[in-house]
TORMAR-407980 format. One line per 8 residues: their letters; for each residue x, y, z of C-alpha. Coordinates in steps of 0.25 Angstrom, whole numbers, plus 5000, padded with zeros to 4 digits. Layout:
% residues N
a) X:Y:Z  ...
% end
This chain:
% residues 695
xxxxxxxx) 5237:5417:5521  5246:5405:5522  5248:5406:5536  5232:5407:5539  5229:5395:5531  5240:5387:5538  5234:5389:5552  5223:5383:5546
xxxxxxxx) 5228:5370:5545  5230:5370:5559  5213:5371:5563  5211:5362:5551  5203:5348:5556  5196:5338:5549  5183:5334:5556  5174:5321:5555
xxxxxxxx) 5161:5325:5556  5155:5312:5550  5141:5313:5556  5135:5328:5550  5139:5327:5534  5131:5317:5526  5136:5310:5515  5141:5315:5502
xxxxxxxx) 5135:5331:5503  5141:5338:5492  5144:5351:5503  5151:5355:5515  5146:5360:5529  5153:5371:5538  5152:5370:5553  5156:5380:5563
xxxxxxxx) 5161:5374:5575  5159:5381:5587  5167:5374:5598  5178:5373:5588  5177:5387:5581  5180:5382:5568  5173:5379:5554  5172:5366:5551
xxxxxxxx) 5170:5360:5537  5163:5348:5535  5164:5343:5522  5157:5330:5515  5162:5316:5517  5171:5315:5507  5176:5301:5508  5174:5297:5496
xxxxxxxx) 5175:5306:5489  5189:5311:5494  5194:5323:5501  5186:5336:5504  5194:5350:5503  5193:5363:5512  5197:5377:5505  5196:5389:5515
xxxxxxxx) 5197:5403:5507  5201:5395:5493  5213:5388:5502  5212:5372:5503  5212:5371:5518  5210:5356:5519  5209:5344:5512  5199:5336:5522
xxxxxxxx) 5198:5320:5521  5187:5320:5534  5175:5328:5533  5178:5342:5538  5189:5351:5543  5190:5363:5552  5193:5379:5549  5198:5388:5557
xxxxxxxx) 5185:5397:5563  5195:5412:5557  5189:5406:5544  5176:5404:5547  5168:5416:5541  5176:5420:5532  5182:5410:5524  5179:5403:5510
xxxxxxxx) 5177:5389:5515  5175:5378:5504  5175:5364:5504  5178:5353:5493  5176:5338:5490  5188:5332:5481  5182:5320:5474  5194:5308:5475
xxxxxxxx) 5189:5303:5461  5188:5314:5451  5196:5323:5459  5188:5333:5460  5184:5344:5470  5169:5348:5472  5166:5360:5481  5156:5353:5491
xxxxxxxx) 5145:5367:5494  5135:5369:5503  5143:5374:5516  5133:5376:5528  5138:5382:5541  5135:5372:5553  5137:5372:5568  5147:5359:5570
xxxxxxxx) 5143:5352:5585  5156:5349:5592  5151:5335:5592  5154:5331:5575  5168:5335:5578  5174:5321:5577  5190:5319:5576  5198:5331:5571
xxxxxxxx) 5211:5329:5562  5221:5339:5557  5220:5341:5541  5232:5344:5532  5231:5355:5525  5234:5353:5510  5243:5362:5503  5238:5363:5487
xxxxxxxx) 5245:5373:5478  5235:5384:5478  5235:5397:5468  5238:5413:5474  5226:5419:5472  5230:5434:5469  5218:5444:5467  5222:5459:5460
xxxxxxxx) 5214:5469:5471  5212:5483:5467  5215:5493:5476  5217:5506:5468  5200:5507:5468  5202:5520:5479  5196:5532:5472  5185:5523:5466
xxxxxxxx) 5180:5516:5477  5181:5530:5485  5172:5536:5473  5162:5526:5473  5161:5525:5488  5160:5539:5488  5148:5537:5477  5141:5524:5487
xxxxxxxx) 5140:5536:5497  5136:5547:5488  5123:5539:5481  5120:5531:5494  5124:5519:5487  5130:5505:5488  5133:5501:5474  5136:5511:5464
xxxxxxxx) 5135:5511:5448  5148:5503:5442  5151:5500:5430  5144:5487:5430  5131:5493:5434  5133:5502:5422  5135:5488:5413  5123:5483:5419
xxxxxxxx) 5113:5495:5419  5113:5494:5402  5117:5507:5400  5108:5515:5409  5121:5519:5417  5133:5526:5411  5147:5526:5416  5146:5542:5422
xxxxxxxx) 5135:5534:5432  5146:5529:5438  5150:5539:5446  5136:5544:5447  5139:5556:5440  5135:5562:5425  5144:5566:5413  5155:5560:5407
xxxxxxxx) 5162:5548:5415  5167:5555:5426  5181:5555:5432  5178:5549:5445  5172:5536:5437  5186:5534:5433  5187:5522:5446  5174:5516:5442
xxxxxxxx) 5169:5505:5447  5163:5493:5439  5157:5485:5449  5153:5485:5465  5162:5476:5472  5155:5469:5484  5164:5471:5497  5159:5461:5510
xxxxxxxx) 5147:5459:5501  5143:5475:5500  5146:5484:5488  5158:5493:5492  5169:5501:5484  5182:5497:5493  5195:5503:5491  5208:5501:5502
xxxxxxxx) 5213:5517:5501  5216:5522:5516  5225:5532:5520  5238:5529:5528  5238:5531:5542  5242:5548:5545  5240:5549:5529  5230:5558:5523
xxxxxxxx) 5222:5550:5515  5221:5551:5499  5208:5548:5499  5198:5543:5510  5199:5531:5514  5192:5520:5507  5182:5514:5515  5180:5498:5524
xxxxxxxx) 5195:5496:5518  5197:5487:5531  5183:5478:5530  5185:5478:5514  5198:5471:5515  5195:5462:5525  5184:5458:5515  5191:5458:5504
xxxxxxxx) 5203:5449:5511  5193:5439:5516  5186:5437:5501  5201:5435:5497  5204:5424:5508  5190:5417:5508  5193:5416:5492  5208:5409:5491
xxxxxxxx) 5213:5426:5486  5229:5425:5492  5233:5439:5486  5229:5453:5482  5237:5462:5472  5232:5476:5472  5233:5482:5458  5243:5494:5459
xxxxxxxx) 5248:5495:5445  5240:5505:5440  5250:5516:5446  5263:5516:5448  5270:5528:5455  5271:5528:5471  5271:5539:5478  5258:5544:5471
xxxxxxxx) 5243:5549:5477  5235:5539:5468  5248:5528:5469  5242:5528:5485  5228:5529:5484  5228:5519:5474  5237:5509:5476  5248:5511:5486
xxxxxxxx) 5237:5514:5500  5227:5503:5497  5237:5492:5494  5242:5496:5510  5229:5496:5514  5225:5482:5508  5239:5477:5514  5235:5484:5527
xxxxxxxx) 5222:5478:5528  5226:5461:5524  5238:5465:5534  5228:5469:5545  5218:5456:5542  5229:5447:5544  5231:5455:5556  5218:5450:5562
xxxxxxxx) 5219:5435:5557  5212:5438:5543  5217:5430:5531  5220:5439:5518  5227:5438:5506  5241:5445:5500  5244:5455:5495  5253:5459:5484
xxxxxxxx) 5254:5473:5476  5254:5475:5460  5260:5487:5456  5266:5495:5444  5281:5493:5443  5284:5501:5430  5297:5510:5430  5296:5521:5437
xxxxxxxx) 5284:5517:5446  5283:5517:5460  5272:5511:5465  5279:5501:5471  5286:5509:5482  5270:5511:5489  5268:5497:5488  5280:5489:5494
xxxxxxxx) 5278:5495:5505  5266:5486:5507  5274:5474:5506  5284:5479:5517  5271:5484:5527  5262:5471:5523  5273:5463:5520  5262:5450:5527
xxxxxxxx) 5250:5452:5517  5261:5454:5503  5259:5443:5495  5274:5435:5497  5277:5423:5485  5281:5408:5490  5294:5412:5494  5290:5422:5502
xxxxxxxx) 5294:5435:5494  5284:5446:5491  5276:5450:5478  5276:5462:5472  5267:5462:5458  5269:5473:5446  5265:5475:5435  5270:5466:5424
xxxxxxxx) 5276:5467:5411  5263:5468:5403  5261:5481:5410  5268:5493:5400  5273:5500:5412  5281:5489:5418  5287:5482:5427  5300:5491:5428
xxxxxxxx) 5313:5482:5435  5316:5492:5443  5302:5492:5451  5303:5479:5452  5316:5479:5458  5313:5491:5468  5300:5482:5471  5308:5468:5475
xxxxxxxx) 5320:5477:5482  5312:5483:5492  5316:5474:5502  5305:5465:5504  5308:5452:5496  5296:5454:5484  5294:5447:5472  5290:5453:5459
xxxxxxxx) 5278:5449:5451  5274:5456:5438  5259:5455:5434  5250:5462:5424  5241:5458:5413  5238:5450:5399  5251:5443:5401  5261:5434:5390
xxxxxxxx) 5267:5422:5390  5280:5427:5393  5275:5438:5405  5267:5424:5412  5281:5417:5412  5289:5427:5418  5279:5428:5431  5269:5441:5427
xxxxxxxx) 5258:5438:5432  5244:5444:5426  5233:5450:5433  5224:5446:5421  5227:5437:5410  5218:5435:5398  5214:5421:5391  5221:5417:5381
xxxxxxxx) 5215:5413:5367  5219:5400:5364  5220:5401:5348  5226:5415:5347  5235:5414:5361  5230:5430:5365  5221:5434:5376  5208:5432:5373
xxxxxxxx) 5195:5438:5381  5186:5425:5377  5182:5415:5388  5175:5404:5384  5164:5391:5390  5172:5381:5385  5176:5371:5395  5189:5368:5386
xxxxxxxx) 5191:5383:5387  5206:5389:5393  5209:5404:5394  5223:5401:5394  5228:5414:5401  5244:5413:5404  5248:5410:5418  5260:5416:5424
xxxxxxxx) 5272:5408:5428  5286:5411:5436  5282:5425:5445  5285:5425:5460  5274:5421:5465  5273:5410:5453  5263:5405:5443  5249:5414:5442
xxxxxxxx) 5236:5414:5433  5227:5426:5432  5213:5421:5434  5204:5434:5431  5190:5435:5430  5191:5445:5418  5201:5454:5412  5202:5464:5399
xxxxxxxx) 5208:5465:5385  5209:5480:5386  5196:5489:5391  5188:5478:5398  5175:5486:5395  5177:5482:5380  5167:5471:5373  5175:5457:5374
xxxxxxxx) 5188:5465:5380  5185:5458:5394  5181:5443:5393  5174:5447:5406  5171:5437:5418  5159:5428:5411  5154:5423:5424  5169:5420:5428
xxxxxxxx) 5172:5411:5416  5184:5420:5414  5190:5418:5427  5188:5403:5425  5194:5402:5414  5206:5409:5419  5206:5401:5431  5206:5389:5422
xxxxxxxx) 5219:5393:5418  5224:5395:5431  5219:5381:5435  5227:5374:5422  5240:5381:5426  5238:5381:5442  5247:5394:5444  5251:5401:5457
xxxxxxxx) 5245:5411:5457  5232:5416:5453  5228:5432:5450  5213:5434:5452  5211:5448:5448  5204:5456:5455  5196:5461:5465  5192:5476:5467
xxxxxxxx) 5194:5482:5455  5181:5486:5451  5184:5499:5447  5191:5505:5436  5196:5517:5429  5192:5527:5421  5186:5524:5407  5193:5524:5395
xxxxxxxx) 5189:5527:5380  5184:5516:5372  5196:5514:5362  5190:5508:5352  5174:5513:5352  5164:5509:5345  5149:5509:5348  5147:5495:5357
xxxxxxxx) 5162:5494:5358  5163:5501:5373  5161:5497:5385  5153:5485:5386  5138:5487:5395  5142:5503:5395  5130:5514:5390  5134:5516:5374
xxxxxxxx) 5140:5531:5380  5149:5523:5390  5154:5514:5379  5167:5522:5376  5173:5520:5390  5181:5510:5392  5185:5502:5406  5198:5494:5405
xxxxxxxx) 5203:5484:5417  5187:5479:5420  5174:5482:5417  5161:5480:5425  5160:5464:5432  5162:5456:5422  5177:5462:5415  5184:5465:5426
xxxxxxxx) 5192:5456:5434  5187:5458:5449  5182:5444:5454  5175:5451:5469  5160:5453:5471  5153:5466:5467  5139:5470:5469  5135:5468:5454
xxxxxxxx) 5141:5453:5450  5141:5449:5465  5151:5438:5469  5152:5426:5460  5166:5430:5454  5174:5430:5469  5167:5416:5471  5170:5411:5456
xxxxxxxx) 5185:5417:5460  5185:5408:5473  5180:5397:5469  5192:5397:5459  5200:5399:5471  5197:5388:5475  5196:5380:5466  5212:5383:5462
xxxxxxxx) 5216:5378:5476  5210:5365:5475  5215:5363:5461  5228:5370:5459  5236:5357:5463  5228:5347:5455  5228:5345:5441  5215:5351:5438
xxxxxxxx) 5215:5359:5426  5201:5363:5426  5191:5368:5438  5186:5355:5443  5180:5357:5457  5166:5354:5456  5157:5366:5462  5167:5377:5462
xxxxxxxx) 5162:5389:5454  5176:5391:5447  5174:5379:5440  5159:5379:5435  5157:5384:5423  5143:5383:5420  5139:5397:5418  5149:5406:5415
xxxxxxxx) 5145:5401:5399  5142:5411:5387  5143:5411:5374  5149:5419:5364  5142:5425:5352  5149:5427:5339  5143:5438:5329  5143:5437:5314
xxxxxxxx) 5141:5446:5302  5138:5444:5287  5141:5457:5280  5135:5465:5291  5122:5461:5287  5119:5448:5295  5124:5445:5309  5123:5433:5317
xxxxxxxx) 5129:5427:5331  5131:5413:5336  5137:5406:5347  5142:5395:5338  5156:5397:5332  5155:5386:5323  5142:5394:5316  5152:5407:5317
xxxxxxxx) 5161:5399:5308  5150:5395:5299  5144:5410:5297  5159:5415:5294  5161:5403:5283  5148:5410:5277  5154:5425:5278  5149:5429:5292
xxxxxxxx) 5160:5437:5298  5161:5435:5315  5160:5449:5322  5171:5451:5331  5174:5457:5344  5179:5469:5347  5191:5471:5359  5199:5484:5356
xxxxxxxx) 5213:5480:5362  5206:5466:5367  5210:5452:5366  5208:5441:5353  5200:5431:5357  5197:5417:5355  5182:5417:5353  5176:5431:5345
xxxxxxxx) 5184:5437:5334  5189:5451:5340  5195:5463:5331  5201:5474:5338  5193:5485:5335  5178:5487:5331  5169:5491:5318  5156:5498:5318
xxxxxxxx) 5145:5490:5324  5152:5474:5322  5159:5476:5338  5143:5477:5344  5140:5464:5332  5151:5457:5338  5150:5444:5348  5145:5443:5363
xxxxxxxx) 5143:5434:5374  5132:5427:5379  5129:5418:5391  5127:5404:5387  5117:5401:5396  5103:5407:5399  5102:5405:5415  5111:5413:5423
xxxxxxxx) 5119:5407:5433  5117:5405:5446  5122:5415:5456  5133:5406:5461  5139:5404:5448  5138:5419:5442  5138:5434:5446  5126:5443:5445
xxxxxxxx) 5130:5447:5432  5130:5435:5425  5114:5432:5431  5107:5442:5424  5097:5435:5416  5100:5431:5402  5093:5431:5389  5094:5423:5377
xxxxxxxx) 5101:5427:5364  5101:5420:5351  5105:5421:5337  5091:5421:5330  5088:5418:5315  5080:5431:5309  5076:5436:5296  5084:5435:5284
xxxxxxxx) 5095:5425:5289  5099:5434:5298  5101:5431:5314  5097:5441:5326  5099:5442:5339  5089:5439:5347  5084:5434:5362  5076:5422:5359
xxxxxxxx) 5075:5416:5344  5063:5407:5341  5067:5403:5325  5076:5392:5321  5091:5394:5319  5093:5401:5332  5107:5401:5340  5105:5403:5355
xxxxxxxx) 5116:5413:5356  5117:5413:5374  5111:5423:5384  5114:5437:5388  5113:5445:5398  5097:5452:5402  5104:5463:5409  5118:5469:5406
xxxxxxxx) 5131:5468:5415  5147:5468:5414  5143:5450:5411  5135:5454:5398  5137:5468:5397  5134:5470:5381  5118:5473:5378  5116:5464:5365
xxxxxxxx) 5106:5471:5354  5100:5466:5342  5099:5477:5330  5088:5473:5318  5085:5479:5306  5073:5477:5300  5079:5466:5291  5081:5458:5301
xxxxxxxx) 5096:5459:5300  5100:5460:5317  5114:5460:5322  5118:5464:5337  5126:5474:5344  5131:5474:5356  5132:5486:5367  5126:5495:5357
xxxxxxxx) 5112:5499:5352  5108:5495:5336  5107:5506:5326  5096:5514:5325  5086:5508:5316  5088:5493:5320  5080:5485:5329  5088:5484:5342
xxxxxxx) 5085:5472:5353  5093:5470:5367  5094:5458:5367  5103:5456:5382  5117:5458:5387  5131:5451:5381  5146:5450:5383
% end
């Protein structure tokens, strides 16, 4: 990648072309110039105002004190061209929009000037990439075939068709789950803009294969490594942890072939002029495991596409000590004896203090509760807001932050065991961090894992306790790494959400290499979706109880503290093995009804955002929901409220979806007392209204 970027600088011109741009447009032209075969950037006449700046694929090309600059015609179609104005006064960058593509006559060429390319410190940008997906993709490829269709049901759909879908429909079949759902899928990912189950299994050359080969491996992956380039992505790390012996059938089928294939497939672009990024494997390294002896074979065949550090030596990552299997020394010194000159670097998850300053880096990191100091699953609006999550210091390749999209306390599928994406607030605030300490590196986990294992059984059941969005009879399974869209840590587009989270991820990309050697603490460039935080806004509905007679909710804490002075007692959230938090109460386990009683999460806004500022879930129409004074002092639920008194509580969702997942119900007596529950139906006898769709 390095060496592509600086035979760059060799094409690289700034061009006046004073009579074709008016005076202070707030956008940029793109002219393809036929005689010269290049793309030409014309940017505004910036004089004024200061310099303008190039990035190509997240990367600062150029810093251009005239109006325009050339690019190389390889990067014409397919690369991710953005141009930036850099006001001298406030110090601020703006994304100048509004590209148009333009024939450029040969006769606004005026005098041409070689540019110095600048050299910024910029982040690594490293993405997990799942590639032991092979028997599920096969099934569900197998199913497309079968039924005639393109898109399948996943767990999402099952989320979004309120209950009328039950996990067995998954694999289209009836009776309990079957075994075969044991790699389901929870969402459609979108491959060159089509729905498309991809997997990188194919047999060795005079092999018998171990299973057929999966399908468009080699268009897939040229995909794939273009949206990495065009986005700033420097380095895969394929997930190979999850078994560790080698020789084995599943250890190849798995792990082992598809990591050769990927490495065969960036090796064979680069063969034919086509940026990619790295590569670098993760793998088990506990005693007695073996895994590594299929994998360094990789670096010794591929040894152009491994991920090296600044000093030139290789990287090797296993898992880390947070793992209970491991690292064992005498891997790691097989590993770094092997002949090759490799550096170790251990990552897992949920990491201390004392494991981020010896080098582990963490493929997930929670937010950190500021009062408390434990991991917390609460993000919040607030401007003055900080996750806090630990940066790593002192590995071998240097400094790193995880900046992830989701992660989960313990079974993701839980209620408030995933603080869930909230229209990418979550990955802003973890970026945030990563802004403040400007690592390295940064881990931006992850992209094809959209399917799971099997199930597991509710530990900790009770009635609306399960599964959240799930048919009451699903409720008892469990999912534990991700959980539909919205609690799983996959940032690429699929058919249900669409893209918005690959251009949020970008456009923080870009973002970090234009501010990674400034002092900005804070995500400043103006018109950048990384740093608008306009919608992604909710509120978060506290739940109190008098004796288990009355109930009320209210957004306003200082009311909350009020109701307790008076004997009210807060109903808490429920996270078996979860997290503390630093917004609802939590306990540990549940009792009878008061977990479905508990607090929710509403938007804070009526309008749904606009289409370049959300994904499809998060524009479902929305419906009000306030606190609404009834009968006898006591408050209900309700969608609109016409008497004195009311709180306007926020907006749920119409329609459910892995963003709002929980269908909210009113239950009423015929005293008027009313409570809620939460993804479960009232009691027999009671009055019951549906009253939308919560977090």
């Amino acid at each position: 990648m390095t060496e592509v970027f600086r035979t760059m600088t060799h094409w690289l011109v700034c061009v006046l072309v004073l009579s074709i741009l008016p005076q202070h447009v707030e956008s940029s032209r793109i002219y393809r110039h036929a005689e010269l075969a290049n793309t030409v950037i014309v940017v505004p006449d910036h004089s004024v105002m200061g310099n303008s700046v190039l990035l190509v694929n997240g990367r600062l090309t150029a810093t251009c004190t005239a109006r325009c600059c050339l690019v190389p015609h390889q990067y014409e179609e397919t690369s991710s061209i953005h141009v930036y104005s850099f006001d001298l006064k406030s110090e601020k960058y703006t994304l100048l929009e509004g590209h148009t593509f333009e024939q450029l006559p040969p006769s606004s060429l005026a005098d041409c000037h070689p540019i110095a390319l600048a050299s910024p410190k910029r982040p690594r940008v490293l993405a997990y990439f799942t590639v032991e997906n092979t028997p599920s993709a096969q099934t569900y490829l197998n199913m497309t075939q079968n039924s005639g269709k393109d898109v399948l049901t996943t767990v999402e759909t099952l989320i979004q068709s309120d209950s009328h879908l039950l996990l067995k429909d998954l694999c289209n079949t009836t009776g309990p789950i079957p075994v075969e759902c044991k790699g389901v899928y929870h969402a459609t990912p979108l491959i060159n803009g089509q729905p498309q189950y991809c997997c990188f299994y194919r047999k060795r050359p005079n092999q018998a294969g171990l299973q057929p080969d999966c399908p468009n491996i080699e268009s897939n992956m040229a995909w794939y490594a273009s949206l990495f380039v065009s986005n700033g992505i420097d380095v895969l790390i394929p997930d190979t942890t999850n078994l560790g012996i080698y020789p084995a059938v599943q250890s190849d089928l798995l792990n082992v072939r598809p990591v050769e294939v990927v490495a065969e497939e960036l090796t064979r672009l680069r063969n034919t002029g086509k940026a990619t990024p790295n590569l670098a494997v993760w793998s088990v390294a506990s005693a007695g495991s073996t895994m590594y002896t299929g994998l360094l074979p990789v670096y010794h065949n591929y040894t152009d596409v491994m991920l090296r550090s600044d000093n030139g030596t290789l990287i090797y990552f296993v898992d880390g000590d947070g793992n209970q299997n491991g690292p064992d020394a005498n891997v790691t010194n097989a590993i770094k004896n092997d002949g090759l000159p490799i550096d170790i670097v251990q990552m897992w998850a949920n990491l201390d203090t004392k494991r981020t300053n010896n080098g582990e880096w963490s493929f997930f990191q929670p937010c950190v509760d500021n009062a408390t100091g434990k991991f917390t699953l609460t993000i919040l609006n607030e401007e003055s807001y900080r996750c806090n999550h630990l940066t790593t210091y002192n590995s071998a390749l240097g400094s790193m932050a995880s900046v992830s999209f989701a992660w989960q306390a313990n079974y993701a599928s839980l209620p408030f065991a995933s603080p869930s994406k909230l229209m990418g607030l979550t990955f802003q605030a973890q970026f945030d961090d990563a802004l403040r300490d400007k690592p390295d590196n940064l881990m931006m986990p992850s992209f094809n894992e959209w399917n799971s294992g099997s199930t597991q059984p509710n530990p900790a059941w009770a009635p609306g306790f399960g599964s959240v969005g799930l048919a009451q009879e699903d409720q008892t399974n469990l999912f534990v790494d991700i959980y539909a869209i919205e609690r799983g840590r996959t940032w690429e587009p699929t058919y249900e959400a669409g893209d918005f989270y690959l251009r949020l991820a970008a456009s923080c990309i870009r973002v970090a290499t234009l501010l990674w050697s400034r002092p900005d603490t804070t995500c400043t460039v103006q018109n950048e979706l990384c740093c608008n935080r306009t919608y992604a806004r909710y509120n978060r509905v506290f739940s109190l109880s008098q004796d288990g007679q009355s109930f009320r909710s209210t957004i306003n804490a200082t009311l909350k503290q009020s109701l307790q002075a008076q004997g009210w007692a807060e109903i808490c959230a429920t996270a078996a093995g979860g997290y503390s938090t630093d917004y609802f109460c939590f306990h540990p386990g549940i009792t009878n009804i008061t977990g479905r009683q508990g607090p929710f999460i509403l938007y804070e806004q009526a309008q749904v955002p606009p289409a370049e500022h959300a994904g499809h879930l998060d524009r479902i129409p929305r419906v009000a929901v306030w606190s609404c004074p009834s009968t006898n002092d006591h408050y209900t639920l309700s969608n609109e409220c016409t008497v004195p008194g009311g709180e306007l509580l926020g907006y749920a969702a119409s329609k459910p979806s892995s963003a709002m997942p929980r269908k909210l119900r009113t239950c009423t007596a015929t005293s008027g007392e009313s409570y809620h529950l939460t993804d479960w139906p009232c009691p027999s006898g009671l009055q019951e209204a549906v009253l939308g769709h919560v977090l």
